[in-house]
C-alpha positions in Angstrom: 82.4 67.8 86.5 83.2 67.8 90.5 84.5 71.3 91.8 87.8 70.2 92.4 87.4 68.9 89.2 86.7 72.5 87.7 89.1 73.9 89.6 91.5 72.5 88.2 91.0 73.5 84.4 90.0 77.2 86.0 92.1 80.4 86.5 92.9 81.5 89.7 90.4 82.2 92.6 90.1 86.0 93.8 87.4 86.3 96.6 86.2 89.6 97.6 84.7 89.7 101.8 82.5 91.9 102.2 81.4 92.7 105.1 79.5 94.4 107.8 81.9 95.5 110.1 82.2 93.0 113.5 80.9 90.1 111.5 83.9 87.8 111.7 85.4 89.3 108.5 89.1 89.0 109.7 88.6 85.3 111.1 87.3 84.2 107.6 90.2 85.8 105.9 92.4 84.0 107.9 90.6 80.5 107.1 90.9 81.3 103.3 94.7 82.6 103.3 95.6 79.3 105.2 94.3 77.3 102.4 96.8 75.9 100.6 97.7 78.1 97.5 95.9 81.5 99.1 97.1 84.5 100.5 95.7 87.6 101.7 95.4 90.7 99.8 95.0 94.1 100.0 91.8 95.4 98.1 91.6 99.2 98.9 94.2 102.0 100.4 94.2 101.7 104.5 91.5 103.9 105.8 92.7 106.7 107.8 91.0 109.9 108.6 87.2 108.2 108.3 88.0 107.4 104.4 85.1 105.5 102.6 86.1 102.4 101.4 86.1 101.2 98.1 87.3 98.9 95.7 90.9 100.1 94.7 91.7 99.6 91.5 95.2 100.2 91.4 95.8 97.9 94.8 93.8 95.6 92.7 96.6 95.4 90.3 98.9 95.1 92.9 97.4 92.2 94.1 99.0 89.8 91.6 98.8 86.0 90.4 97.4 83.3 91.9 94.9 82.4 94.6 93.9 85.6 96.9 91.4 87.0 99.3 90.6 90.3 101.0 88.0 91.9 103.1 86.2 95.3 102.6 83.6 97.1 103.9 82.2 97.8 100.3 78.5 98.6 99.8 77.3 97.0 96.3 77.5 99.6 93.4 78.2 99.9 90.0 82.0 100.4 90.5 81.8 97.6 92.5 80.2 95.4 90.4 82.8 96.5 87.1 85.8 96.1 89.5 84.5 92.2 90.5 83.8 91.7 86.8 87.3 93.2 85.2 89.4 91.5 88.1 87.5 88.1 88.2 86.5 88.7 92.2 84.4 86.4 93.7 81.7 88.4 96.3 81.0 86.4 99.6 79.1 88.7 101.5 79.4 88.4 105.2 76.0 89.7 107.7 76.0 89.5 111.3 72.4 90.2 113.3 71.8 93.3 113.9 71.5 93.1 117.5 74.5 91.4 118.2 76.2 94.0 116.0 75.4 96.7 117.7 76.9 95.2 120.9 80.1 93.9 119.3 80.6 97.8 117.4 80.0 99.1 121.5 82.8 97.4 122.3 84.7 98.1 120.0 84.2 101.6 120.5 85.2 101.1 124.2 88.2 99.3 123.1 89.8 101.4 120.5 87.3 104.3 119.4 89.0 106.6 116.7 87.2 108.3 113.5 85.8 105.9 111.5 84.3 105.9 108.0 80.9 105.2 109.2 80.3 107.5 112.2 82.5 109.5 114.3 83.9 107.4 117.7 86.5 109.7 118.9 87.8 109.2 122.5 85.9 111.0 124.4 82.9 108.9 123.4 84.0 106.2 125.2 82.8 107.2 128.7 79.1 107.0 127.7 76.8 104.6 129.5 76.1 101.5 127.4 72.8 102.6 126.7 73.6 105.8 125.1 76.6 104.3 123.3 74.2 101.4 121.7 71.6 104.6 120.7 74.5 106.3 119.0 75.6 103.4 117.7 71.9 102.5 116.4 71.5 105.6 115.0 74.5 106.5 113.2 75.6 103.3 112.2 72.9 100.5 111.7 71.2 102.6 109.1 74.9 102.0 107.3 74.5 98.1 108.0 70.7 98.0 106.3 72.0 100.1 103.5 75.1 97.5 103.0 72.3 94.1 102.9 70.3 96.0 100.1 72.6 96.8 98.1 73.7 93.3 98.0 70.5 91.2 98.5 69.8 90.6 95.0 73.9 91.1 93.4 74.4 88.6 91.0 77.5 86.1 91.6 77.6 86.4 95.2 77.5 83.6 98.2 75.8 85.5 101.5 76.7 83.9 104.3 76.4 84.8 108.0 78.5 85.3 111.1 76.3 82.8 112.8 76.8 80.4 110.3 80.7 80.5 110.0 80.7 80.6 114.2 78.7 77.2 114.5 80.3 75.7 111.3 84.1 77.0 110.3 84.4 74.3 108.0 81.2 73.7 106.6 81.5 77.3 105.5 85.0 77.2 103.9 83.9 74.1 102.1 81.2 76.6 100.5 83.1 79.1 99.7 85.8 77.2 98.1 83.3 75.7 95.6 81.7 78.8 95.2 85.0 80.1 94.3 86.5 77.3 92.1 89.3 76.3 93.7 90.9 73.0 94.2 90.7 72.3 98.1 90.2 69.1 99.3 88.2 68.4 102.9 91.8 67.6 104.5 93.5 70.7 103.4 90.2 72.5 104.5 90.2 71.4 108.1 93.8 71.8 108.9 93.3 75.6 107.9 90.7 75.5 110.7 92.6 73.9 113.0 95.4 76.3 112.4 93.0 79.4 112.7 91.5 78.4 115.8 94.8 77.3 117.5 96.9 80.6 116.8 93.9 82.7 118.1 95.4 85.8 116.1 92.3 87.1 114.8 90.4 90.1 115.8 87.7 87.6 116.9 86.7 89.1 119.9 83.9 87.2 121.8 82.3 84.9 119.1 79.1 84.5 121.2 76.3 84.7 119.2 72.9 86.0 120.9 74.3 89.3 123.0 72.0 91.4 121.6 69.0 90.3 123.4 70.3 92.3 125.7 69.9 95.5 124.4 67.3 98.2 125.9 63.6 97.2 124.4 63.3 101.0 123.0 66.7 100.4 120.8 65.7 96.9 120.0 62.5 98.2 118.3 64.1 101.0 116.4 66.7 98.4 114.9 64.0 96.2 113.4 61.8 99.6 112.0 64.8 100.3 109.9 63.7 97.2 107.3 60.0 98.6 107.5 60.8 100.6 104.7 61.9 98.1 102.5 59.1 95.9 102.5 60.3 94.1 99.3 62.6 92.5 101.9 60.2 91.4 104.7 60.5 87.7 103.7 63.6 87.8 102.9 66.1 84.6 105.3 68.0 87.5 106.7 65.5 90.5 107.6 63.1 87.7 109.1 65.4 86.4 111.3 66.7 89.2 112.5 63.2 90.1 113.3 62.3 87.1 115.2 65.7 87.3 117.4 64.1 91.2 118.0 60.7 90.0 119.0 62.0 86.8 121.3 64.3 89.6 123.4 61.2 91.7 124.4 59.4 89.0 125.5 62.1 87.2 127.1 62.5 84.2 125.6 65.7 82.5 124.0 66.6 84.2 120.7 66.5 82.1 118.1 69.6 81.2 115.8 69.7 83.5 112.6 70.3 80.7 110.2 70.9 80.5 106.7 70.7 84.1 104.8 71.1 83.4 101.2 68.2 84.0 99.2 69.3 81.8 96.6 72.0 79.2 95.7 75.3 80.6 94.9 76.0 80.4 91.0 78.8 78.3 90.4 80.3 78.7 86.9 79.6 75.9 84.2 82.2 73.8 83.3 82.0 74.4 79.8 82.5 77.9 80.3 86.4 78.0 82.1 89.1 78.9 80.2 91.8 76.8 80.6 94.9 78.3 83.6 97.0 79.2 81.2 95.1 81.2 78.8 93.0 83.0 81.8 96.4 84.2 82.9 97.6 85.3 80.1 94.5 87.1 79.2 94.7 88.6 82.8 97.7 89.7 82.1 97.4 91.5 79.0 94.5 93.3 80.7 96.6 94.5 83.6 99.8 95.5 81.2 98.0 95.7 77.8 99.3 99.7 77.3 102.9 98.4 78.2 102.7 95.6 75.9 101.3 98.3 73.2 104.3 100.4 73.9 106.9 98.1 73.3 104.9 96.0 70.7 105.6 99.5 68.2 109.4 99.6 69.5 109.9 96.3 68.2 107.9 96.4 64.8 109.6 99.8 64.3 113.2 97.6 64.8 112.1 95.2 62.2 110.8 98.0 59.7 113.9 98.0 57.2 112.7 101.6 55.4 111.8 103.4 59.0 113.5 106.8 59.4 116.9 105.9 58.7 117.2 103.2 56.2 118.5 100.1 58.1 121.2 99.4 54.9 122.2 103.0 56.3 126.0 102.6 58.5 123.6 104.8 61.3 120.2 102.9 60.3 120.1 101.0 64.1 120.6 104.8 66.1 117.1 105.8 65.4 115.9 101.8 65.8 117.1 101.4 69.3 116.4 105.4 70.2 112.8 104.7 69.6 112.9 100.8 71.6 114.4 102.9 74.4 112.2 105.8 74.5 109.1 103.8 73.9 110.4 101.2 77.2 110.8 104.7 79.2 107.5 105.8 78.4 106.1 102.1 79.2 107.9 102.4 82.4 107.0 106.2 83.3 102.9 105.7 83.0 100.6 105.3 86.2 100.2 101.7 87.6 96.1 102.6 86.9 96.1 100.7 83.9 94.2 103.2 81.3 92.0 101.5 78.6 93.7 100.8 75.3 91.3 103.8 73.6 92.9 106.3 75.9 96.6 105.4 75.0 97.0 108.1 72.5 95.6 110.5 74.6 97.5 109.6 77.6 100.7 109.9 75.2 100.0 113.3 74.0 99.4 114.6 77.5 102.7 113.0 78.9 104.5 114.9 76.0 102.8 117.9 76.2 103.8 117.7 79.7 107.9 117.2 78.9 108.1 119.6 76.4 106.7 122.2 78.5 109.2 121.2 81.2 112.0 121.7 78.1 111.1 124.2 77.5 
């Protein structure tokens, strides 16, 4: 079965960015959300105040039906992985050399500073000489960027991709991660989104030239690379040798070479024979969002359609305490937190919410 092919007969396609930060993560959202079919979404609370960031579960929610994408800064972790599994997220994972990194985050820094969740960049660090600004930089934040590669280097599900790559090959790229992702995009649709994107210019895409770093002082150049030399389980990995090699080529002065391809292995596509068909997947997506609402209301009904309940339906009064219940039990459906609790906590969330209003009564 083609892609477009399984597409079709798929539910909808959810792909999780993430990123090292200045690798081209808001150009490649803008690709996807002009695909026909996609928008963007939010995927975690906006930082503010240096917060972490993490998958959000209740923007998650929030995100809705349909084809969507969005971009965090998310190491790999167990949360991680359950929130990509019980929302049917997609990982591309998005690296940038480390070099060229570090000179992308200086400027940055120069242009808009402010606390972030990595390091602190208020604005008085903005007057340093490049040199010490890269050695902050280097030591407070690539150590960040080495953690973020190993955490995902060997994640199941995912499609690693590199700024490099989606710089010399937009669509080439997209065309990837659409089949990675299932969705039904043919080449035409693909390249006017690229067209589009590079027209309006309105991405944070600030120099998109690829090799900068070889510019960086030899001393901070070699205590990038020493970082991976204590993960030596990665030494052959695409990624860590290349950025090695663009390292070594700067302090001899010669041409760094490009990064190419970082995946370790072929992304795992889903087998056909395993979709669910649309309709079903959405309806079981739904019932996992809503399924304490559903509960709710589900026991208002059936208690409607007991005949013998509380007061005897044959009773002139027997609908007061029928519809009282439909009501209270729609209240209560309405009242709880948008952070869907799991269907074995219902009872326990229901005894605390009363214990809460007759308290109040009383």
């Amino acid at each position: 079965m083609t892609a477009a092919a399984r597409a079709g007969a798929a539910g909808p396609s959810r792909i999780l960015i993430a990123c090292m930060p200045k690798s081209g993560s808001t150009f490649l959202s803008d690709l996807i959300s002009a695909l026909p079919d996609f928008k963007r979404a939010k995927f975690s609370p906006t930082p503010a105040g240096g917060r972490q960031h993490e998958l959000d579960e209740a923007c998650l929610d929030n995100a809705g039906r349909g084809n969507f994408v969005g971009q965090v800064h998310v190491l790999n972790s167990d949360w991680t992985a359950k929130m990509c599994k019980d929302h049917r997220l997609k990982p591309v994972v998005l690296v940038r050399s480390l070099p060229d990194a570090i000179v992308s985050m200086r400027d940055h820094v120069r242009r808009e500073g402010g606390v972030g969740p990595i390091f602190q960049a208020d604005p008085h660090r903005r007057v340093l000489d490049d040199a010490a600004l890269e050695e902050m930089i280097v030591r407070f934040q690539a150590p960040w960027y080495v953690n973020f590669y190993m955490s995902w280097r060997n994640a199941p599900g995912t499609l690693m991709i590199s700024y490099e790559e989606l710089t010399a090959d937009p669509q080439r790229i997209l065309r990837e991660i659409v089949d990675f992702a299932g969705a039904a995009v043919d080449d035409r649709a693909i390249a006017r989104a690229v067209a589009e994107v590079q027209e309006r210019r309105e991405s944070r895409f600030n120099v998109g030239v690829v090799g900068r770093g070889a510019k960086l002082q030899p001393d901070i150049l070699r205590e990038l690379v020493a970082l991976f030399d204590f993960y030596p389980e990665a030494a052959e990995d695409p990624y860590v040798r290349g950025v090695r090699a663009q390292a070594a080529a700067a302090l001899e002065g010669r041409s760094a070479p490009p990064l190419g391809r970082v995946a370790i292995r072929p992304p795992e596509l889903a087998p056909a024979a395993a979709v669910r068909p649309r309709r079903l997947s959405q309806a079981l997506a739904f019932a996992r969002r809503h399924g304490y609402q559903i509960t709710l209301i589900a026991f208002g009904i059936l208690y409607w359609l007991w005949p013998n309940d509380l007061i005897p339906d044959d009773e002139p009064l027997g609908r007061i305490d029928d519809a009282s219940f439909l009501i209270i039990l729609s209240f209560l459906a309405g009242r709880v937190s948008k952070r869907t609790p799991a269907l074995r906590d219902l009872p326990k969330y229901l005894w605390r919410f009363a214990g809460r209003r007759l308290r109040f009564t009383a």
